[in-house]
N, C-alpha and C positions, 0 to 999 in steps of 0.2 A: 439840170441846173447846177449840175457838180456841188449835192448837197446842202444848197444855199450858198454856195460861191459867188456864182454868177448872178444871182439875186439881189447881190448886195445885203444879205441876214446874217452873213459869218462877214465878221471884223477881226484883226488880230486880239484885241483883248477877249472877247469871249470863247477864241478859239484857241488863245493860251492858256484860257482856264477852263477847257473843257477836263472829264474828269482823267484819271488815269485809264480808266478801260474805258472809256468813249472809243469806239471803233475807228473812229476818223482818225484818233492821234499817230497811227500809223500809215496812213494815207500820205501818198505822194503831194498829192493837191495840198494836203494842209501841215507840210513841211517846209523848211528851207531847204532849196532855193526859190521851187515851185510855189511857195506861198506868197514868196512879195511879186512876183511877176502873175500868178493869179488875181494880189489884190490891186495890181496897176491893171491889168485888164479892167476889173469891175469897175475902179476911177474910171476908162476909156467912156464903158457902157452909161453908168451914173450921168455923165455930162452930155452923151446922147439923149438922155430921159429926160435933161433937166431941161434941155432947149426946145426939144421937138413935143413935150407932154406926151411920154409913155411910159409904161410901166416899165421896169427892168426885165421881169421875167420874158415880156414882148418882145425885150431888142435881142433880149440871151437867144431866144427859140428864134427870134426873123433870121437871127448872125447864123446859127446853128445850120436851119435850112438852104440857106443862101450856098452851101459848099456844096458842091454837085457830085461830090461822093454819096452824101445824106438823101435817103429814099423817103425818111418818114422819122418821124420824132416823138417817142413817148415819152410826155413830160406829167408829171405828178404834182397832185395840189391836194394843201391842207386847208382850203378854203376856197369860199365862193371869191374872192380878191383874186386871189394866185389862181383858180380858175379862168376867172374873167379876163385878165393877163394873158394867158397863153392861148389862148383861144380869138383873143386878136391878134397875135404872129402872125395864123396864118392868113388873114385877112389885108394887112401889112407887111408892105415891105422896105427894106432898109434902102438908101441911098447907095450908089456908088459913094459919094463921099463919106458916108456913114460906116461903109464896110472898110473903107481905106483909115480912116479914124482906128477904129480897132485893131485891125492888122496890122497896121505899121506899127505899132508899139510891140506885137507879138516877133515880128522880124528884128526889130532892138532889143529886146530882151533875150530872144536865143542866142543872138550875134555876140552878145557880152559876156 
């Protein structure tokens, strides 16, 4: 879940004020450039959730699996919620149009 990235739990203001030795402030994910093209992803994912009624962590792990490089996805939960979540990915899956939704914004964002 790229540490709550893809989750949609890390926002830029809580991640600008994470502390000075918070591990992540050295993290590529949660740098510029990679941080606003991360958090346009998670917008992509958010408005999947918001139309189809799914959780976030659901579309993050269906998108994940969906790459047919990806054999198997270990994904970690602080809760029976974020449990509950990943564990229908694999039950669900994304749309062609759904995967095109996310992707194409990852092909305009490299491209730029």
């Amino acid at each position: 879940m790229a540490s709550g990235l893809l989750t949609g739990a890390r926002t830029r203001e809580p991640i600008a004020n994470l502390p000075k030795d918070d591990w992540r402030k050295g993290r590529p994910d949660f740098s510029e450039p990679n941080l606003s093209c991360n958090l346009a992803l998670v917008e992509r994912v958010k408005e999947i959730v918001r139309c189809r009624g799914r959780f976030a962590g659901e579309v993050a792990v269906a998108w994940t699996q969906h790459d047919p490089a990806v054999t198997a996805t270990i994904v970690g939960a602080r809760n029976a919620h974020q449990a509950e979540g990943a564990m229908r990915a694999g039950e669900r899956y994304l749309t062609e149009e759904e995967i095109h939704e996310i992707e194409a914004g990852l092909v305009a964002e490299t491209a730029a």
